[in-house]
KEKOLZA-885310 format. One record per atom (N, C-alpha, C, O): residue number from 1; residue in one letter; x, y negated, z. Coordinates in Angstrom, 2 decimals. Each point is the difference from the previous one (the first is absolute). Example, Ala and Ser with C-alpha at 12.3 -4.5 7.8 and 13.67 -1.06 7.14 Angstrom:
% KEKOLZA-885310
+-----+------+---------+---------+---------+
| pos | code |      px |      py |      pz |
+-----+------+---------+---------+---------+
|   1 |    A |   13.19 |    5.69 |    7.80 |
|   1 |    A |   -0.89 |   -1.19 |    0.00 |
|   1 |    A |    0.90 |   -1.20 |    0.00 |
|   1 |    A |    1.04 |    0.02 |    0.66 |
|   2 |    S |   -1.39 |   -1.07 |   -1.38 |
|   2 |    S |    0.82 |   -1.19 |    0.06 |
|   2 |    S |   -0.77 |   -1.09 |    0.73 |
|   2 |    S |    0.51 |   -1.11 |    0.17 |
+-----+------+---------+---------+---------+
% end
This chain:
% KEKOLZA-885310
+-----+------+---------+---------+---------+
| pos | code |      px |      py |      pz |
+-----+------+---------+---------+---------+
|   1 |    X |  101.91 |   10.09 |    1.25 |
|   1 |    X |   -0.05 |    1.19 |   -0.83 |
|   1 |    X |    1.13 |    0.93 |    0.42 |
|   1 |    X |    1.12 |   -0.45 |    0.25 |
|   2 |    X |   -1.43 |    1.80 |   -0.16 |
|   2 |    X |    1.24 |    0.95 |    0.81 |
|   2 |    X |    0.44 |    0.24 |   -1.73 |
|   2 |    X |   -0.56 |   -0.34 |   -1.04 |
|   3 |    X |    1.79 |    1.05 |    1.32 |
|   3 |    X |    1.08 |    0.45 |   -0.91 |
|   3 |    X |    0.61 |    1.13 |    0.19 |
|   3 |    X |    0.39 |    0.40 |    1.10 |
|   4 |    X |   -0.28 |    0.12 |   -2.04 |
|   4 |    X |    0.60 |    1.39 |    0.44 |
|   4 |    X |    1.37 |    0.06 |   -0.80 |
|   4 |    X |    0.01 |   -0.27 |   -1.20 |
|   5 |    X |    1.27 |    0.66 |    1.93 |
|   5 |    X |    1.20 |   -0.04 |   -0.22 |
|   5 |    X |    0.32 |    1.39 |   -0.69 |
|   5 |    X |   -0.46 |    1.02 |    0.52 |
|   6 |    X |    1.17 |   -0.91 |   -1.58 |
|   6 |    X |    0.44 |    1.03 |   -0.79 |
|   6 |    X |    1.61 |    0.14 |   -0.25 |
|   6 |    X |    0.35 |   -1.07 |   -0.49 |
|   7 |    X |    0.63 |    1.84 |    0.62 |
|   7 |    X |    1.43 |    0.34 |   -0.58 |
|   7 |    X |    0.25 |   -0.91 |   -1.15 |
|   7 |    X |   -1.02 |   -0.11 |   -0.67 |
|   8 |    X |    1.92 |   -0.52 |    0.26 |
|   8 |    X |    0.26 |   -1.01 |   -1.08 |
|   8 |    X |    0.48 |    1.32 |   -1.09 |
|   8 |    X |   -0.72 |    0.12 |   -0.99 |
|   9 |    X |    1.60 |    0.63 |    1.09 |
|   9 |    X |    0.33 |    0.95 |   -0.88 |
|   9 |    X |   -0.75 |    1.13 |    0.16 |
|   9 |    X |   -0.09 |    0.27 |   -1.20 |
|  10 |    X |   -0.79 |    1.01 |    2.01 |
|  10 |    X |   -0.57 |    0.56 |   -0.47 |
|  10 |    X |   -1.89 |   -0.17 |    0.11 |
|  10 |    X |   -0.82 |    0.80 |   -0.46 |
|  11 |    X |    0.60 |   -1.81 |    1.07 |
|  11 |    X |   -1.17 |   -0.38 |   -0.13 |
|  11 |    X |   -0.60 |    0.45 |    1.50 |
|  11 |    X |   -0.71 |   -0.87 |    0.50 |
|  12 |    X |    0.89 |    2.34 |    0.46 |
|  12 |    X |   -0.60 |    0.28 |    0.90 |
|  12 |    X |   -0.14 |   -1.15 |    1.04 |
|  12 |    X |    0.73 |   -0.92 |    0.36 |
|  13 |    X |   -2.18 |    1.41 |    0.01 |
|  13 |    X |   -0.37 |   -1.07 |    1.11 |
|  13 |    X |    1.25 |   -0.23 |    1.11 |
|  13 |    X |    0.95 |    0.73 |   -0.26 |
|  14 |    X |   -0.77 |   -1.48 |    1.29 |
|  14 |    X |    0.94 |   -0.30 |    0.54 |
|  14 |    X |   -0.95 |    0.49 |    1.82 |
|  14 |    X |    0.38 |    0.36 |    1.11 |
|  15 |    X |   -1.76 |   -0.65 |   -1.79 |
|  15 |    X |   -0.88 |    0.47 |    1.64 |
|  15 |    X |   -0.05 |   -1.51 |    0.77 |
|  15 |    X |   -0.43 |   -0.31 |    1.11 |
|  16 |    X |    1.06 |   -0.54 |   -2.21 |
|  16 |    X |    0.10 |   -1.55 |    0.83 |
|  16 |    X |   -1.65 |   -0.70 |   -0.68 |
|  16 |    X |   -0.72 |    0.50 |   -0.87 |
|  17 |    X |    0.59 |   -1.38 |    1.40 |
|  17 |    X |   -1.35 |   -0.75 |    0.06 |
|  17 |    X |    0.20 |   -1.66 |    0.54 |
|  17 |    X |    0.41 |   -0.30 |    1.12 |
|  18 |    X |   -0.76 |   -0.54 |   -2.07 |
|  18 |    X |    0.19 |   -1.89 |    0.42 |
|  18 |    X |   -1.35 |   -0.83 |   -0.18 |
|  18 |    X |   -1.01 |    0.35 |   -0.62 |
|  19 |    X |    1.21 |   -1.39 |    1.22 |
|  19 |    X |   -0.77 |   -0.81 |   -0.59 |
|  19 |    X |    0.46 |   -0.97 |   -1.29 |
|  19 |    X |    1.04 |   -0.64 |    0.13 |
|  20 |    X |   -1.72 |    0.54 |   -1.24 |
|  20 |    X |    0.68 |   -1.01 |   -1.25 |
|  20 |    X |   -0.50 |   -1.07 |    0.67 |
|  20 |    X |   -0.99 |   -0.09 |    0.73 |
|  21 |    X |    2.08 |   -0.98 |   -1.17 |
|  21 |    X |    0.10 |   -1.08 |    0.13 |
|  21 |    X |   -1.39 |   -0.98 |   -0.70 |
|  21 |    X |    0.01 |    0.25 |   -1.20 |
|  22 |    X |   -0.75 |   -0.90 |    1.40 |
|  22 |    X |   -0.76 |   -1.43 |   -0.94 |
|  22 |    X |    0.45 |   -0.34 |   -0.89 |
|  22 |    X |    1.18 |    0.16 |    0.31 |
|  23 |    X |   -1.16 |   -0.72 |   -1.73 |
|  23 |    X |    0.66 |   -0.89 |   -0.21 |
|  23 |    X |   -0.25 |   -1.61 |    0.32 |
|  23 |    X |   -0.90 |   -0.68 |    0.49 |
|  24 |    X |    1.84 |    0.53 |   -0.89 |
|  24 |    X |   -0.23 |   -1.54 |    0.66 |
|  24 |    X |   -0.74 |   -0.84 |   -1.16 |
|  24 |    X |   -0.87 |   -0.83 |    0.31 |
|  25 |    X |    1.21 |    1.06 |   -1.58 |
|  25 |    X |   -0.41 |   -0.96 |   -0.91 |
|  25 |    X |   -0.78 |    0.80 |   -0.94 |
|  25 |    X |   -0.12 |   -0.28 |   -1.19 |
|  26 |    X |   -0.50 |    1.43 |    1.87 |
|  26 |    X |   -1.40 |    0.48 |   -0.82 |
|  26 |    X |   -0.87 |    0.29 |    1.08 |
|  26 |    X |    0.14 |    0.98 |    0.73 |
|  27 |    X |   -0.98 |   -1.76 |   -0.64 |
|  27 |    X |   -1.45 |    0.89 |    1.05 |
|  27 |    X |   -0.41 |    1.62 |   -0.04 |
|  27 |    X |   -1.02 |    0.13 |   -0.68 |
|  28 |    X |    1.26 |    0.51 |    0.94 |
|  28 |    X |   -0.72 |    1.46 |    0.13 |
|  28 |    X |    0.97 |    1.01 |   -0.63 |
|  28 |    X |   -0.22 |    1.12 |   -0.45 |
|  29 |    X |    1.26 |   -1.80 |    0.53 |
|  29 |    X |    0.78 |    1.00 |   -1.18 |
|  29 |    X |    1.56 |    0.52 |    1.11 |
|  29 |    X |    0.92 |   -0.80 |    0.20 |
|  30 |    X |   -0.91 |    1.93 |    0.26 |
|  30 |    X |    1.23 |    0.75 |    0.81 |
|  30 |    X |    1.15 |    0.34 |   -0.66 |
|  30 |    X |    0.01 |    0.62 |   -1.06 |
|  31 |    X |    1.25 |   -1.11 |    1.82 |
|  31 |    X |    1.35 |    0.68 |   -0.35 |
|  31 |    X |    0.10 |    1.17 |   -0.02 |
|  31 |    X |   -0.37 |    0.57 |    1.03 |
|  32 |    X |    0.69 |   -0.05 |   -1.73 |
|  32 |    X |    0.58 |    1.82 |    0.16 |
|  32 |    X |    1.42 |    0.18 |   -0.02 |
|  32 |    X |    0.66 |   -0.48 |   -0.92 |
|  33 |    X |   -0.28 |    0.93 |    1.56 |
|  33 |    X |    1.53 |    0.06 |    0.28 |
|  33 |    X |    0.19 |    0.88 |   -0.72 |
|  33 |    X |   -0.82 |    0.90 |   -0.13 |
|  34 |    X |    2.70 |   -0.98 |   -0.95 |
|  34 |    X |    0.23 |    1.38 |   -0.75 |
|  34 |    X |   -0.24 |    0.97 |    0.60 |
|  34 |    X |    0.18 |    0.11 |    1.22 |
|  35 |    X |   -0.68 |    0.88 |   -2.08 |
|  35 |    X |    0.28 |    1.44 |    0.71 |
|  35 |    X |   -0.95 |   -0.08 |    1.17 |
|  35 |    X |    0.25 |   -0.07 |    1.21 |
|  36 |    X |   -1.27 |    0.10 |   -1.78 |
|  36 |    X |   -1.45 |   -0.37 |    1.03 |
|  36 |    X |   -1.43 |    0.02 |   -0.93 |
|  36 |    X |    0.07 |   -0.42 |   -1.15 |
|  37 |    X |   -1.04 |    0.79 |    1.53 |
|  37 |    X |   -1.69 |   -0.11 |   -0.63 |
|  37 |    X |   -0.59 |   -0.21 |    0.80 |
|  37 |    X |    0.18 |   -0.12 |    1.21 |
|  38 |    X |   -1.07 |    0.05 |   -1.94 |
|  38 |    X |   -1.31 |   -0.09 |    1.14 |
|  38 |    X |   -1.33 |    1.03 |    0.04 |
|  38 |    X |   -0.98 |   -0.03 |    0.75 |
|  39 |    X |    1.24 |    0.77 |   -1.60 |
|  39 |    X |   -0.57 |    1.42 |   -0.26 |
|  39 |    X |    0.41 |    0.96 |    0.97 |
|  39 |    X |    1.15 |    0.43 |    0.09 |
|  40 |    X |   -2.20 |   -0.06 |    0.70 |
|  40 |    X |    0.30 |    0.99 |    1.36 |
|  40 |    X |    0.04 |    1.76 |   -0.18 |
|  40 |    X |   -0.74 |    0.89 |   -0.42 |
|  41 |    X |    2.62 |   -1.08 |    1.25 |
|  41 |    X |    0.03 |    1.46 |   -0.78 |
|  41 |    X |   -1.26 |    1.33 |    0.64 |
|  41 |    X |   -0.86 |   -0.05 |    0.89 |
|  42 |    X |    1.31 |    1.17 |   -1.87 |
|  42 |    X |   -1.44 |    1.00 |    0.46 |
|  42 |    X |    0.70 |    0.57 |    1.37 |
|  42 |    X |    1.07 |   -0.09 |    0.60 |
|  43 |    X |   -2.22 |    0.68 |   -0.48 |
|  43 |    X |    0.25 |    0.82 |    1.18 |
|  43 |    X |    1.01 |    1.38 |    0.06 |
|  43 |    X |   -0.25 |    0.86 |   -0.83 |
|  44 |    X |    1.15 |   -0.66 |    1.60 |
|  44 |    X |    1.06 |    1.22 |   -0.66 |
|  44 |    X |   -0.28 |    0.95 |    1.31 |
|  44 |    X |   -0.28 |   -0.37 |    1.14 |
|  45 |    X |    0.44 |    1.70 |   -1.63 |
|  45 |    X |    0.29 |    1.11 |    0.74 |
|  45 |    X |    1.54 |    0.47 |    0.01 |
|  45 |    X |    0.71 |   -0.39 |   -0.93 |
|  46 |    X |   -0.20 |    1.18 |    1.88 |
|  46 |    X |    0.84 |    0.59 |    0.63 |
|  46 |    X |    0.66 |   -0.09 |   -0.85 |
|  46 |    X |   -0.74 |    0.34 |   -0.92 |
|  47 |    X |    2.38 |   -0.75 |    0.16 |
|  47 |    X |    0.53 |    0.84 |   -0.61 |
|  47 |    X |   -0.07 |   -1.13 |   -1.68 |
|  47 |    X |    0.65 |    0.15 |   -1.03 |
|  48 |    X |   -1.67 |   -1.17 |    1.36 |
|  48 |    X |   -0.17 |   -0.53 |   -1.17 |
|  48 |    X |    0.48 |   -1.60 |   -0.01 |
|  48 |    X |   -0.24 |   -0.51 |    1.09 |
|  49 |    X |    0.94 |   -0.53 |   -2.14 |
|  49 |    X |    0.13 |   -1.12 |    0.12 |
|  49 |    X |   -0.75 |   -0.78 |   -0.99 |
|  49 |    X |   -0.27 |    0.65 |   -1.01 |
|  50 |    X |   -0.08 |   -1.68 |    1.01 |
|  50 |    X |   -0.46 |   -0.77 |   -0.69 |
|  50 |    X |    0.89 |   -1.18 |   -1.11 |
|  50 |    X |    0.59 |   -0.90 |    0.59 |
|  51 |    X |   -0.52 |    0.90 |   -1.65 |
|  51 |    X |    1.16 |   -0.81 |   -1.11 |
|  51 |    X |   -1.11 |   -0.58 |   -0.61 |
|  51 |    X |   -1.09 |    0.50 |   -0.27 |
|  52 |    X |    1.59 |   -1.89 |    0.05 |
|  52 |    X |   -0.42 |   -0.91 |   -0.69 |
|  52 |    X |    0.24 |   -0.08 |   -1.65 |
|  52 |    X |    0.64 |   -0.86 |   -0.59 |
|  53 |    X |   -1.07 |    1.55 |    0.23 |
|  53 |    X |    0.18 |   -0.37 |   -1.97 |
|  53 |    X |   -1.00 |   -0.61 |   -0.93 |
|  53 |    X |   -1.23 |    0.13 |    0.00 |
|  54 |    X |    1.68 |   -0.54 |   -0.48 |
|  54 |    X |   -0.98 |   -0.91 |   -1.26 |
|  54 |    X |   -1.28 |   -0.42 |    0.40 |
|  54 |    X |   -0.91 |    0.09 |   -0.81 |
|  55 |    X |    0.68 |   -0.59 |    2.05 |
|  55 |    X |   -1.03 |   -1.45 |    0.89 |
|  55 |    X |   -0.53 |    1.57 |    0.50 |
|  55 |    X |   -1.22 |    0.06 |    0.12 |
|  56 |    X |    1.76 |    0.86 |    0.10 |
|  56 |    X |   -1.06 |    0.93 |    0.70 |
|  56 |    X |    0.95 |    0.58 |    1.09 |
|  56 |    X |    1.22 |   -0.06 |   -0.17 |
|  57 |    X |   -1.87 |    0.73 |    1.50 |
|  57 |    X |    0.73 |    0.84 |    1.01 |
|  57 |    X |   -0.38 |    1.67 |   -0.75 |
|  57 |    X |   -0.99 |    0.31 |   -0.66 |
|  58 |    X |    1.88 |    0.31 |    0.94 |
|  58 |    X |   -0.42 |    1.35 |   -0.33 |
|  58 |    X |    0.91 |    1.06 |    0.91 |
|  58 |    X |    1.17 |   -0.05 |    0.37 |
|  59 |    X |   -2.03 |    0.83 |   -0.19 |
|  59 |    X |    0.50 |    1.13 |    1.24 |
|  59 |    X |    0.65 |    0.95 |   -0.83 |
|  59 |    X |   -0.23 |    0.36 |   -1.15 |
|  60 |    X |    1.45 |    0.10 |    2.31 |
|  60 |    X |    0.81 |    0.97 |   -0.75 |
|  60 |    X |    0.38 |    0.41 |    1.20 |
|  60 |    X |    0.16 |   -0.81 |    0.91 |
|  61 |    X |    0.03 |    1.99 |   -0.76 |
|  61 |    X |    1.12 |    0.78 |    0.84 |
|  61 |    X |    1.15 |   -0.39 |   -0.02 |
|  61 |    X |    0.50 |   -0.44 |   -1.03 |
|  62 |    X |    0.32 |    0.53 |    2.42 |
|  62 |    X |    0.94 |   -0.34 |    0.31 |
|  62 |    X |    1.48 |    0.68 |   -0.41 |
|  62 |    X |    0.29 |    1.13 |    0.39 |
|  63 |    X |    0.36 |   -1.72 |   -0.98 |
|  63 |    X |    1.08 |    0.99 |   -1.00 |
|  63 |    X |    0.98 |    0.71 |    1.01 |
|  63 |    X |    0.47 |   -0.66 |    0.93 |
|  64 |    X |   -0.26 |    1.55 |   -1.03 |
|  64 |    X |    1.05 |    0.68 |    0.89 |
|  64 |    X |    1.41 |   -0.94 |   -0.11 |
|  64 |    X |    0.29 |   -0.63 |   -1.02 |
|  65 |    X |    0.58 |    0.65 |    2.32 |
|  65 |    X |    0.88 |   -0.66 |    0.18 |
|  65 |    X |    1.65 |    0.51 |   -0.97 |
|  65 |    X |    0.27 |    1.20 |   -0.03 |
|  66 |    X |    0.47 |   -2.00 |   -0.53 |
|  66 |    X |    0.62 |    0.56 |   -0.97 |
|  66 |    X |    1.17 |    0.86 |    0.82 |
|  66 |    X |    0.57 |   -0.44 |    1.00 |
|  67 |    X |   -0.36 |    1.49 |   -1.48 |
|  67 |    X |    0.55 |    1.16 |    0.53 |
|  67 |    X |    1.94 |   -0.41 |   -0.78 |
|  67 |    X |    0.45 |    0.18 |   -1.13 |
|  68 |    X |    0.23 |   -0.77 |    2.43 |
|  68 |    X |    0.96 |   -0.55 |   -0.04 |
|  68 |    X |    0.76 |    1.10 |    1.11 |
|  68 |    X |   -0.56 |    0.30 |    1.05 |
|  69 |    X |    1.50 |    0.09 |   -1.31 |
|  69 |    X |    0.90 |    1.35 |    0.64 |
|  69 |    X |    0.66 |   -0.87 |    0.96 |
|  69 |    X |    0.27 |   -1.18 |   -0.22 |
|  70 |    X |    0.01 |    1.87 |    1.39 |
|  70 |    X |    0.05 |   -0.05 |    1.09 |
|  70 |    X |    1.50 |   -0.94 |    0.23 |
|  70 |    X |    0.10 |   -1.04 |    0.66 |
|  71 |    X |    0.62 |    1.50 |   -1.16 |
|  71 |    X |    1.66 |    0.04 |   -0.39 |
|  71 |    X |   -0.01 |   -1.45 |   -0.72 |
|  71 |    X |    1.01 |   -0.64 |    0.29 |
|  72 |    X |   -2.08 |   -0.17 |   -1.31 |
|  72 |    X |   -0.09 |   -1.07 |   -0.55 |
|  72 |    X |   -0.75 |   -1.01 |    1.24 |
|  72 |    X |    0.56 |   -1.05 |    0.29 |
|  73 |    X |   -1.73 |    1.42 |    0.34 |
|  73 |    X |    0.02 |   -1.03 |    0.84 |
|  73 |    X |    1.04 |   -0.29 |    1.00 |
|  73 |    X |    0.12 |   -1.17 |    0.38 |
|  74 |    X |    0.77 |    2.25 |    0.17 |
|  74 |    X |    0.74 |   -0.35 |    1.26 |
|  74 |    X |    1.01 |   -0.86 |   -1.05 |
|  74 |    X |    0.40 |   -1.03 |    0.53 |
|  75 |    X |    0.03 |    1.20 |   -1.69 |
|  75 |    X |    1.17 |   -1.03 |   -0.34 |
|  75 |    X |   -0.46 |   -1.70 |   -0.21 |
|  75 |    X |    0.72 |   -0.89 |   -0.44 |
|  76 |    X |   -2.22 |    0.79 |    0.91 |
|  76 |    X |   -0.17 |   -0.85 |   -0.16 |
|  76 |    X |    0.49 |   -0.63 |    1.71 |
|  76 |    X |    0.20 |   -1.20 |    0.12 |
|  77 |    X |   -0.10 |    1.81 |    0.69 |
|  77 |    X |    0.48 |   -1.09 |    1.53 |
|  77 |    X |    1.08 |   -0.54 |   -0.15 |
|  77 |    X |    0.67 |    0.31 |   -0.98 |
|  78 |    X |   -0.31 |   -1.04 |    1.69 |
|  78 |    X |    0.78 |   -0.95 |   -0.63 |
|  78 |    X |    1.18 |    0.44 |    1.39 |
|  78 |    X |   -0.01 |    0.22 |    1.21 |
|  79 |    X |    1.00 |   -0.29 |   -2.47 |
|  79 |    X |    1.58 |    0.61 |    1.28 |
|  79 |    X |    0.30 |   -0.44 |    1.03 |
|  79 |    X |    0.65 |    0.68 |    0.79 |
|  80 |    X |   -1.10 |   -2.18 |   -0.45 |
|  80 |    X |    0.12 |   -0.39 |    1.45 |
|  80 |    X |   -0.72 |    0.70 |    1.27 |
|  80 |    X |   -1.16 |    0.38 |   -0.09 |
|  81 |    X |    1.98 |   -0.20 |    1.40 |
|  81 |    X |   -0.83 |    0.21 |    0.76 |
|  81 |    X |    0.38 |    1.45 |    0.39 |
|  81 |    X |    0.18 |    0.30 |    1.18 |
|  82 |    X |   -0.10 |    0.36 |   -1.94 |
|  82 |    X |    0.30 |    1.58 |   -0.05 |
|  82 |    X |    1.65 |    0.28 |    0.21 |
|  82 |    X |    0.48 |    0.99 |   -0.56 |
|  83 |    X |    0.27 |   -1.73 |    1.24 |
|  83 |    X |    1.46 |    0.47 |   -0.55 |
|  83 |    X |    0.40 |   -0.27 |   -1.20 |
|  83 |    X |    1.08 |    0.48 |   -0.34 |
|  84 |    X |   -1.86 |   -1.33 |   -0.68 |
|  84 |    X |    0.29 |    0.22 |   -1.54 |
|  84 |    X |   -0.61 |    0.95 |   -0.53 |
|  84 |    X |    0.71 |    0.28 |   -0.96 |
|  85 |    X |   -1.30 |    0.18 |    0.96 |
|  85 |    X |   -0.49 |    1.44 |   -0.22 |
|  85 |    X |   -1.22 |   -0.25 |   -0.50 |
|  85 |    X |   -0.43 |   -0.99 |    0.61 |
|  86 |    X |   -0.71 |    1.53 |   -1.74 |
|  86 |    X |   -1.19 |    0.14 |   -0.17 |
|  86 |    X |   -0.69 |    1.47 |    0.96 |
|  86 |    X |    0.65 |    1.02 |    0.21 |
|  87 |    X |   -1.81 |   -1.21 |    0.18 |
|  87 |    X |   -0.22 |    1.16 |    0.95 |
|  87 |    X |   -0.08 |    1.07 |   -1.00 |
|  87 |    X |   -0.04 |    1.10 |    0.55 |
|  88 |    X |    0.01 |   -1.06 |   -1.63 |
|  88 |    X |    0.07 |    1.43 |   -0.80 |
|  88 |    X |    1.64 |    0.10 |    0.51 |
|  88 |    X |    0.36 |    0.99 |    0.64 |
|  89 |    X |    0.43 |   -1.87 |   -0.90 |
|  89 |    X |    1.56 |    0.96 |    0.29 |
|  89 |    X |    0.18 |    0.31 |    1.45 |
|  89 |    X |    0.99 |    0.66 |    0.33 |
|  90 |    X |   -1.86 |   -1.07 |    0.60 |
|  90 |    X |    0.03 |    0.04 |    1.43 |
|  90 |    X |   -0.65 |    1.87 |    0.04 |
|  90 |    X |    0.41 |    1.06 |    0.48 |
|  91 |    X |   -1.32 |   -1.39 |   -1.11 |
|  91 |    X |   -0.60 |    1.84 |   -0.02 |
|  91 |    X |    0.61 |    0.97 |   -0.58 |
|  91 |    X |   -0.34 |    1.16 |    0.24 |
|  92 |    X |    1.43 |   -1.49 |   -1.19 |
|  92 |    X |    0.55 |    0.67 |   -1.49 |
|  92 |    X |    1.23 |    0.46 |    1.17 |
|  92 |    X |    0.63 |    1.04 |    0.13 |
|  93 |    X |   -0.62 |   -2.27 |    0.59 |
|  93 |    X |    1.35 |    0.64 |    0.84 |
|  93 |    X |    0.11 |    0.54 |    1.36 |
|  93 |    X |    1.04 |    0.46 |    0.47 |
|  94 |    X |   -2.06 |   -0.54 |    0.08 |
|  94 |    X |   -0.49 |    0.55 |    1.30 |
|  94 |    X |   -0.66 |    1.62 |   -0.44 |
|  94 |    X |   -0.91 |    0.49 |    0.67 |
|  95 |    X |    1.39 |    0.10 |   -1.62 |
|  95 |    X |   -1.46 |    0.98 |   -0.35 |
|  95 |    X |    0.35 |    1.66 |    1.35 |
|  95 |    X |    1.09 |    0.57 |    0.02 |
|  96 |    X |   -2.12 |   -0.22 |    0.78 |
|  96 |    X |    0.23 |    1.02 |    1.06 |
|  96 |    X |    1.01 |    0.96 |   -0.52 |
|  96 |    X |    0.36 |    0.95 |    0.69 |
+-----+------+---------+---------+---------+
% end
């Protein structure tokens, strides 16, 4: 029996696909791994993902990516590597 793999926290398909396991000590009866069905997701167009909620797949558009300022991701590199430096202070201090 194939399986279809879903996100543990927001449910979207993962695009992964398994075989369930037998069980061993029931005849006819398949493992489902957490965060897995066996209900085949629909078919999606451009732009759209598929989430698993309440035993059903349902199509939704794909949420825009969260709009995090420019200045907050660079403090996320990590100071090694750079002189000590995060590349925002590498640019902050190089500016033409």
């Amino acid at each position: 029996m194939r399986v279809y793999h879903f996100d543990a926290d927001t449910g979207v398909f993962t695009g992964h696909s398994s075989e369930a396991d037998a069980s061993p000590l029931e005849p006819g009866v398949f493992l489902i791994p957490a965060h897995a069905t066996d209900r085949v997701p629909p078919p999606l167009s451009m732009g759209e993902q598929a989430r698993f909620a309440d035993e059903n797949w349902l199509r939704e558009k794909i949420p825009p990516p969260p709009k995090t300022p420019l200045r907050e991701l660079l403090k996320a590199v990590p100071k090694h590597g750079f002189g000590g430096k995060t590349i925002y202070e590498i640019f902050r201090d190089n500016k033409p």
